[in-house]
VOPAGU-2260 file (C-alpha; in pm, 1 decimal, decimal comma):
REM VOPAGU-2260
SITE   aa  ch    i         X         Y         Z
SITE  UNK   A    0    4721,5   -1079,3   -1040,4
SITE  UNK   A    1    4542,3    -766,4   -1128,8
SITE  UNK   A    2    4143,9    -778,6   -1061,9
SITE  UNK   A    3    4007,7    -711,7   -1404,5
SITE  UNK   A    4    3753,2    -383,1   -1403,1
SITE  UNK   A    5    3384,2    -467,7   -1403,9
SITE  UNK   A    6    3242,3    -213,3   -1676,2
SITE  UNK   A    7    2912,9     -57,4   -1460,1
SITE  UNK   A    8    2603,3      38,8   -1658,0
SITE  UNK   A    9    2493,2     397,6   -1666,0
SITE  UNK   A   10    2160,3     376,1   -1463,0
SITE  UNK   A   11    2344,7     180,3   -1170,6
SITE  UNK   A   12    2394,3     361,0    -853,5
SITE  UNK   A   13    2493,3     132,8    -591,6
SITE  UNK   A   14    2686,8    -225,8    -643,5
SITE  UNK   A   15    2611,1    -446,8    -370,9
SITE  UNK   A   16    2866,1    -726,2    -258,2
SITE  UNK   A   17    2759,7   -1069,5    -264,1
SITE  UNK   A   18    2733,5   -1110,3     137,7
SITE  UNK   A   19    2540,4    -814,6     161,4
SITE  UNK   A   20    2253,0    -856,2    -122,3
SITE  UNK   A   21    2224,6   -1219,9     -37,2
SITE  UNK   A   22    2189,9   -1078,0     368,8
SITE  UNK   A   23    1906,7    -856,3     231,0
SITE  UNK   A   24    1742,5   -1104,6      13,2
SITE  UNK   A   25    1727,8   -1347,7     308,8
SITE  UNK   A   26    1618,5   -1028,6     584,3
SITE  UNK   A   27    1313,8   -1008,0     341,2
SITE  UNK   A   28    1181,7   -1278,7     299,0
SITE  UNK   A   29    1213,3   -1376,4     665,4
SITE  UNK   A   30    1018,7   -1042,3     721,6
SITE  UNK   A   31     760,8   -1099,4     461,8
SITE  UNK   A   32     685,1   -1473,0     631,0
SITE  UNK   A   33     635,6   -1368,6     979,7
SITE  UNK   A   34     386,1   -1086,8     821,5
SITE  UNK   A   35     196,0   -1300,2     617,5
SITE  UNK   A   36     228,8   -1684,1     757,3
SITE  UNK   A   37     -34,4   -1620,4    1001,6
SITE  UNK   A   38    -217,3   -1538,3     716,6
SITE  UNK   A   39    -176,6   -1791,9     490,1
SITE  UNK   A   40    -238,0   -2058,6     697,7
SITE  UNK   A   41    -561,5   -1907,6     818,5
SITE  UNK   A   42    -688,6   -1858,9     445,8
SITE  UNK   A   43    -516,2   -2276,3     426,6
SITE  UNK   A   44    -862,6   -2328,4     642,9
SITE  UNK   A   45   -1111,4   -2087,1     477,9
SITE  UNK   A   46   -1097,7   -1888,5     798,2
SITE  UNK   A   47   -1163,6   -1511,3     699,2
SITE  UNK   A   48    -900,2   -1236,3     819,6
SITE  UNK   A   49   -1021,2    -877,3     714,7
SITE  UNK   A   50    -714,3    -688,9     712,8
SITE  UNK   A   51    -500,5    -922,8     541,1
SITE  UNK   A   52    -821,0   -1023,7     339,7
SITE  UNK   A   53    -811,2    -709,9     185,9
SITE  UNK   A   54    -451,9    -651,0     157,6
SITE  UNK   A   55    -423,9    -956,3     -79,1
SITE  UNK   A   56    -808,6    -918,7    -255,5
SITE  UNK   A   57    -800,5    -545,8    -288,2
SITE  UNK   A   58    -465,1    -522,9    -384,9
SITE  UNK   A   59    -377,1    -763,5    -623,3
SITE  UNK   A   60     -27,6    -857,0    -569,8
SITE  UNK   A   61      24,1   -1182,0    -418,5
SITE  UNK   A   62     217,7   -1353,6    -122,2
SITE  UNK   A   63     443,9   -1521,4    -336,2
SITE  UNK   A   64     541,5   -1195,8    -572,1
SITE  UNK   A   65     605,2    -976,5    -196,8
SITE  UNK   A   66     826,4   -1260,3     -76,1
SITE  UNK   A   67    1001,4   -1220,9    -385,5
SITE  UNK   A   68    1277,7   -1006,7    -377,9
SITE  UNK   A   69    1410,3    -732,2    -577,3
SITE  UNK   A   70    1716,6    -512,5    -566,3
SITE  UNK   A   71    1546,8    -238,5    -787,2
SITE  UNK   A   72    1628,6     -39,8   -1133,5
SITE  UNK   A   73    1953,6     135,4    -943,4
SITE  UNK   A   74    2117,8    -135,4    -787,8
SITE  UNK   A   75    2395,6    -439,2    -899,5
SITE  UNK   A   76    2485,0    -743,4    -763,4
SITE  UNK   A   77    2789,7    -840,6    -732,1
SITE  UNK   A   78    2812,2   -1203,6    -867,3
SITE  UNK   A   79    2974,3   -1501,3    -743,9
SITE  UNK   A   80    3004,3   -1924,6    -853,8
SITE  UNK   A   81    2702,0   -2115,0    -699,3
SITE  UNK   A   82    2523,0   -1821,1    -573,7
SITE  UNK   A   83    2132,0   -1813,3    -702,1
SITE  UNK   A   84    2007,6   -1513,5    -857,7
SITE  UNK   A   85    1677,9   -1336,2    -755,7
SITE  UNK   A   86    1407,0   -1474,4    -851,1
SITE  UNK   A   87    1348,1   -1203,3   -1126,7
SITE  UNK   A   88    1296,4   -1254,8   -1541,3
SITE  UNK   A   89    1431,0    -884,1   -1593,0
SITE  UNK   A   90    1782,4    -944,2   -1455,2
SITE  UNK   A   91    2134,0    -943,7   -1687,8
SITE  UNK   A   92    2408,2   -1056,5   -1609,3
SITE  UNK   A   93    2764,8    -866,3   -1722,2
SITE  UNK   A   94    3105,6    -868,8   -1618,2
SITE  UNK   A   95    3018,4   -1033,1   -1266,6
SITE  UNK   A   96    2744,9    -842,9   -1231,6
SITE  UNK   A   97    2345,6    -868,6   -1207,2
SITE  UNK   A   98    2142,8    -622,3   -1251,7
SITE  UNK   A   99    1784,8    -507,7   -1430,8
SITE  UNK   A  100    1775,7    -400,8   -1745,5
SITE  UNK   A  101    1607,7     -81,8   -1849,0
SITE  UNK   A  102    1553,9    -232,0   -2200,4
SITE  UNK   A  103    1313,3    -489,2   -2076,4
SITE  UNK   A  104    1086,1    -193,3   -1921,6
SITE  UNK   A  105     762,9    -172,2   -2139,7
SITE  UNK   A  106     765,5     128,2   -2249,7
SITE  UNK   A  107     373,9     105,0   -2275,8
SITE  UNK   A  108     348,7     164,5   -1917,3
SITE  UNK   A  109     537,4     451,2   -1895,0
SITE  UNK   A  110     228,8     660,0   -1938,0
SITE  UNK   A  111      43,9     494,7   -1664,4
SITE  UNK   A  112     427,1     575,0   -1449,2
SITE  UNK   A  113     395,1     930,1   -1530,0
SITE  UNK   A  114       5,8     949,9   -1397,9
SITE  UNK   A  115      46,6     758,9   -1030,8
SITE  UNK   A  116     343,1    1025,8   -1013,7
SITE  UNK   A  117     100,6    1275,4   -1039,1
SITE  UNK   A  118    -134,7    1127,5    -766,4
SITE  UNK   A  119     204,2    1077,9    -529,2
SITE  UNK   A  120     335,4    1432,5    -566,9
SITE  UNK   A  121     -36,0    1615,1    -561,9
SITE  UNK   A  122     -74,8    1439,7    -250,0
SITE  UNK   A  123     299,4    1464,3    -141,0
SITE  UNK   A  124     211,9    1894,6    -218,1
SITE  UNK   A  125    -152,6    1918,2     -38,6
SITE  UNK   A  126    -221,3    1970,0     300,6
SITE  UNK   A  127    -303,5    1688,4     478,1
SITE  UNK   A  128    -687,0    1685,0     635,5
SITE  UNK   A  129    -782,8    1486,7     961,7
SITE  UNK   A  130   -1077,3    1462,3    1097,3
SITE  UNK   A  131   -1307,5    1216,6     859,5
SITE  UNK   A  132   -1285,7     933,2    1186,3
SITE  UNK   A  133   -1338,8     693,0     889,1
SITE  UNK   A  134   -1745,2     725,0     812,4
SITE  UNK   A  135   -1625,3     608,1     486,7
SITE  UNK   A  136   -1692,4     247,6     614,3
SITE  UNK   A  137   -1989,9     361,6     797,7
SITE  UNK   A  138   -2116,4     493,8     470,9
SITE  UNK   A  139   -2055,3     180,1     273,5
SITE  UNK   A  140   -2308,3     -42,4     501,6
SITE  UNK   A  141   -2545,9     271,8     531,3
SITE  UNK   A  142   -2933,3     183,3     457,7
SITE  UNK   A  143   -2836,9    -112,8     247,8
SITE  UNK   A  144   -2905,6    -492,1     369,2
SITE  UNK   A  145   -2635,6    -605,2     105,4
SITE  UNK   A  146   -2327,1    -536,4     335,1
SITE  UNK   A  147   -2000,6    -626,4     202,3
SITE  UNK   A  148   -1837,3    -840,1     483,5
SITE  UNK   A  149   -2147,6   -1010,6     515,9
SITE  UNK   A  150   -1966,6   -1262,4     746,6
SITE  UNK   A  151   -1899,4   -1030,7    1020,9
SITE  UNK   A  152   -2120,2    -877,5    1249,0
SITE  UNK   A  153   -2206,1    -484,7    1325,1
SITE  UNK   A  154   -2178,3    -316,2    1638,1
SITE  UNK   A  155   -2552,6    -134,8    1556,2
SITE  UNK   A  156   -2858,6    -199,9    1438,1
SITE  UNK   A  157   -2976,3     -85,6    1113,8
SITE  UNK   A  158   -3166,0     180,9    1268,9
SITE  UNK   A  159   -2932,2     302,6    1501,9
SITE  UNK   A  160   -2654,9     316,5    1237,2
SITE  UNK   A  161   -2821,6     505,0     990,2
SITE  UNK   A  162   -2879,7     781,1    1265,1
SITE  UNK   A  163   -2526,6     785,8    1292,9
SITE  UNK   A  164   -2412,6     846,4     997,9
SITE  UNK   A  165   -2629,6    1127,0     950,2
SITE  UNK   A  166   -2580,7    1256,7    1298,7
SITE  UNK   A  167   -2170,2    1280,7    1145,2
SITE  UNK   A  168   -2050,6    1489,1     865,4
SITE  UNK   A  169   -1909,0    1286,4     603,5
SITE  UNK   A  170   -1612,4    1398,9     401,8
SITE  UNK   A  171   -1465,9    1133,5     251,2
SITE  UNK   A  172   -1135,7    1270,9     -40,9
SITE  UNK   A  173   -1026,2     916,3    -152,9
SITE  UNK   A  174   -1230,3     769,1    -431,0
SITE  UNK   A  175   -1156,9     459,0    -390,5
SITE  UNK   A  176   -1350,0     407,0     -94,3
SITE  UNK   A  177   -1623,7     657,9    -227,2
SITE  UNK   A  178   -1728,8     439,5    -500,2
SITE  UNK   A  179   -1821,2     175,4    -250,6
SITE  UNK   A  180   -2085,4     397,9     -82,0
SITE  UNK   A  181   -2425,0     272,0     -92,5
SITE  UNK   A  182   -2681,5     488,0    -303,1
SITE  UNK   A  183   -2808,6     621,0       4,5
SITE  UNK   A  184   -2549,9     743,6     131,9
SITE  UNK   A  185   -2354,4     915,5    -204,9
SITE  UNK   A  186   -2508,4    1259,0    -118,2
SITE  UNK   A  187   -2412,9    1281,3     236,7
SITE  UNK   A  188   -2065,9    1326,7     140,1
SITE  UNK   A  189   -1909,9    1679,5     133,5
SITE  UNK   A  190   -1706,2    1612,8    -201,7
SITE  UNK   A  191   -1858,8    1414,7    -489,7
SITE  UNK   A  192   -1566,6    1238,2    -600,5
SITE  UNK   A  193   -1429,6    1107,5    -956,4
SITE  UNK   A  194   -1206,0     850,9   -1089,8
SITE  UNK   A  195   -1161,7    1135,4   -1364,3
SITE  UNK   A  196   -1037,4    1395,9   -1058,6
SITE  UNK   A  197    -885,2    1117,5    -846,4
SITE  UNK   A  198    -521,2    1279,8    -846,7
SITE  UNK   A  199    -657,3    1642,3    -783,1
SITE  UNK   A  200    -861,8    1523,9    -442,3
SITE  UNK   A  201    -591,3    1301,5    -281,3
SITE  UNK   A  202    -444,1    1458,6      69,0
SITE  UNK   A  203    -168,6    1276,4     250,6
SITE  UNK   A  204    -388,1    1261,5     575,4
SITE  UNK   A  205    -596,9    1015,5     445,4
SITE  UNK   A  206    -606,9     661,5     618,5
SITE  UNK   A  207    -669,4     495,7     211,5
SITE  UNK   A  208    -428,2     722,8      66,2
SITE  UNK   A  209    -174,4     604,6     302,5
SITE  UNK   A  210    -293,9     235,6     212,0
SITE  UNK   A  211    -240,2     300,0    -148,3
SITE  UNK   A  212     108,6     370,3    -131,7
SITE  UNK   A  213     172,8     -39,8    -156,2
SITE  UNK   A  214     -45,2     -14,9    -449,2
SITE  UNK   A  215     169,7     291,9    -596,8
SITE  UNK   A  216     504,9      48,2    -508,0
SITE  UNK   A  217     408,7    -300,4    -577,4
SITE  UNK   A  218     300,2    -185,0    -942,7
SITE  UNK   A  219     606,5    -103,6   -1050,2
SITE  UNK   A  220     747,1    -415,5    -949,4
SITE  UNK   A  221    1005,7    -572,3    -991,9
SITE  UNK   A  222    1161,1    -210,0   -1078,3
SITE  UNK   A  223    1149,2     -63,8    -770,8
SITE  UNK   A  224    1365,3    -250,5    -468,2
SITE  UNK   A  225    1179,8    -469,5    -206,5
SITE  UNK   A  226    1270,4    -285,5      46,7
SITE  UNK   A  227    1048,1      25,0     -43,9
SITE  UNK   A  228     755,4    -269,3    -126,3
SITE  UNK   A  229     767,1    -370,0     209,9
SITE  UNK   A  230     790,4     -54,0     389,8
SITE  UNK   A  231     472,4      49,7     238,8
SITE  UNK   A  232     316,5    -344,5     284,7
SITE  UNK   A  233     379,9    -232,8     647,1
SITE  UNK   A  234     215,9      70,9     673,4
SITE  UNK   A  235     -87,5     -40,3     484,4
SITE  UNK   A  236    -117,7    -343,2     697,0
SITE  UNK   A  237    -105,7     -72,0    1024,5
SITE  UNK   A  238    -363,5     191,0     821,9
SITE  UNK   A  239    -593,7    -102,5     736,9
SITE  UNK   A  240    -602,3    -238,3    1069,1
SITE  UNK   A  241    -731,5     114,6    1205,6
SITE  UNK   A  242    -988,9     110,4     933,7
SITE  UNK   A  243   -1150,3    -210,1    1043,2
SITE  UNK   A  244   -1115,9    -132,0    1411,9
SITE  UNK   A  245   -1272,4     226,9    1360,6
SITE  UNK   A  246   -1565,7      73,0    1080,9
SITE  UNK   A  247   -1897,6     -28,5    1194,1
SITE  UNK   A  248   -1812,5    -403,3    1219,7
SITE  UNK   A  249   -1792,5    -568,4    1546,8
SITE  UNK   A  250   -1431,3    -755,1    1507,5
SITE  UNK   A  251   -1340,6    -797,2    1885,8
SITE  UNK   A  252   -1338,1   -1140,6    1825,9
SITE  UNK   A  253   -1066,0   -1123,0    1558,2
SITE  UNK   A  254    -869,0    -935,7    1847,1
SITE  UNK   A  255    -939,2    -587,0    1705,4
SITE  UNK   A  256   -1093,3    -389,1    1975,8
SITE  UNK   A  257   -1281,0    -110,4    1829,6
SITE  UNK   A  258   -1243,1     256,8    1816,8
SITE  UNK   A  259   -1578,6     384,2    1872,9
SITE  UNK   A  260   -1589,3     663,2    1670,9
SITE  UNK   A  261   -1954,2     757,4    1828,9
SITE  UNK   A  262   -1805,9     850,6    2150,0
SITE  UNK   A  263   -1547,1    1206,4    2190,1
SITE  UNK   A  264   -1262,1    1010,9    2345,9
SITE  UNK   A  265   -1299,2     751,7    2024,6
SITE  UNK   A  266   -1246,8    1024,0    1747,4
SITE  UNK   A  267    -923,9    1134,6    1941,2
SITE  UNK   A  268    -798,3     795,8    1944,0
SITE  UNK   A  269    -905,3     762,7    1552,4
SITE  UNK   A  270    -710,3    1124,7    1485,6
SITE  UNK   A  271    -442,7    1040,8    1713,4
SITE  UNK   A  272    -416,4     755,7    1516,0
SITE  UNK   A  273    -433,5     880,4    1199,9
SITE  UNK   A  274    -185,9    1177,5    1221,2
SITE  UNK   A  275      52,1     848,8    1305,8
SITE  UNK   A  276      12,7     721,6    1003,2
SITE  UNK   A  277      30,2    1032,2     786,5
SITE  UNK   A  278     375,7    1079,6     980,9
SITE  UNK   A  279     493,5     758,5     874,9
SITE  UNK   A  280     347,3     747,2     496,3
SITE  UNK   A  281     577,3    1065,7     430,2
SITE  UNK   A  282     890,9     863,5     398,8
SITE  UNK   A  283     758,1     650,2     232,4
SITE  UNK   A  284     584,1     837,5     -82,5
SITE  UNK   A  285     874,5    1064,2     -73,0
SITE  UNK   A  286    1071,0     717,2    -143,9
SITE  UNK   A  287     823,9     641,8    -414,7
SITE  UNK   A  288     844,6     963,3    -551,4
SITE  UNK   A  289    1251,1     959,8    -629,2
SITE  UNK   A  290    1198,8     601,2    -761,0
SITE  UNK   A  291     944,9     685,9   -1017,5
SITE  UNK   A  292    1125,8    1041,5   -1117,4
SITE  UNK   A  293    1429,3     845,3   -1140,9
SITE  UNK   A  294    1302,3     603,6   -1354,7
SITE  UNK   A  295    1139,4     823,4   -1622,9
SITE  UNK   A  296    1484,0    1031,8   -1616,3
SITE  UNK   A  297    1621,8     698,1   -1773,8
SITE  UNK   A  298    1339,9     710,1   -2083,4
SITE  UNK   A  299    1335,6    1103,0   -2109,6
């Protein structure tokens, strides 16, 4: 009997045998539960958790959508009888193959593609810059009695804290975490920052840039493969974890010792700490980078 050709679409790159994409599928979401079930069964009880609080508030992409998984624009699946797709509206199926198809991208959001490509290559181009040992946080509590995790408590009082922060300089590049300054503390900062000059002051050293790259993969969804959505989940659940433990919140009793940032041999821990994640966010935006180039080369 001779095994009828399967006709391959243009934009495919990779074909992926049934064993292996249903191996990958199931290596995901295994991954994505022992991440997050801690999690979810806290929030199950109204019990706060501030990193993954803010990895799932913040970032609006949802347990359910990151256990989901997707093999991506570039990649088939080979097909078999009784075997369950993904869990994804934008897959066809041809010639014992599944795969997504580029006509179901909205082309509407191609111009929002082309801009976070911008923001990943600037970045991906610039320098990186150490040294801010996270006074962001610091600066979003700073002379303000409206603190925004109002259910945890600070390692300072009001009066020592605002002595800090102007004892530090504060040189915060990610706007994102500028706009949450208080009042106060808005002119103590080096830059004054702009959502209209966001993707001309973002450096690769930054602890929220780094974060951002699961924003920059999650939004494109179920385009880009899982795999690449949880590498960067990973890394922003690592960068947001040294956030919290270098802020001015006392969290030692959600098992987050601090890094105190007010003492020499904390700010080499916090810099230590975050040239370690710069190191590791390079892969990573240099993955998101070929993904979104790749997928505007299909519309150009």
């Amino acid at each position: 009997m001779i095994e009828q050709e399967i006709d391959i679409p243009n934009h495919i790159s990779e074909v992926l045998t049934t064993e292996v994409w249903l191996q990958k599928k199931r290596l995901h979401e295994e991954k994505v539960a022992a991440l997050t079930d801690d999690y979810l069964k806290a929030r199950s009880h109204h019990q706060k958790q501030p990193t993954m609080d803010f990895l799932f508030e913040y970032y609006k992409f949802r347990v359910s959508a990151l256990k989901r998984w997707s093999p991506g624009l570039f990649t088939a699946l080979e097909l078999n009888p009784g075997h369950t797709l993904p869990e994804v509206s934008e897959i066809t199926t041809a010639d014992r193959l599944a795969f997504l198809n580029p006509d179901l991208f909205p082309k509407k959001r191609l111009r929002s593609v082309q801009w976070i490509l911008s923001v990943l290559k600037n970045s991906a181009d610039k320098k990186p810059s150490f040294g801010c040992f996270g006074m962001h946080e610091w600066a979003m509590v700073y002379k303000t009695d409206d603190v925004r995790h109002a259910q945890l408590g600070l390692r300072m009082n009001p009066k020592e804290l605002a002595d800090f922060v102007e004892s530090r300089p504060v040189v915060c590049t990610h706007f994102d975490a500028f706009r949450f300054f208080t009042p106060q503390a808005v002119p103590l900062n080096k830059f004054q920052l702009s959502r209209e000059t966001f993707h001309e002051t973002e450096q690769p050293g930054c602890i929220h840039s780094n974060m951002d790259l699961y924003k920059w993969a999650y939004k494109l969804y179920p385009w880009i493969s899982s795999e690449i959505i949880l590498d960067a989940f990973e890394l922003a659940i690592e960068a947001r974890t040294i956030d919290m433990k270098a802020s001015p919140y006392d969290l030692r009793d959600e098992g987050l010792e601090p890094i105190f940032i007010e003492t020499e041999e904390g700010r080499r821990i916090y810099l230590r700490e975050q040239e370690s994640i710069y190191k590791k966010g390079i892969p990573v935006r240099e993955k998101l980078i070929r993904e979104y180039e790749q997928l505007l080369n299909i519309f150009s």
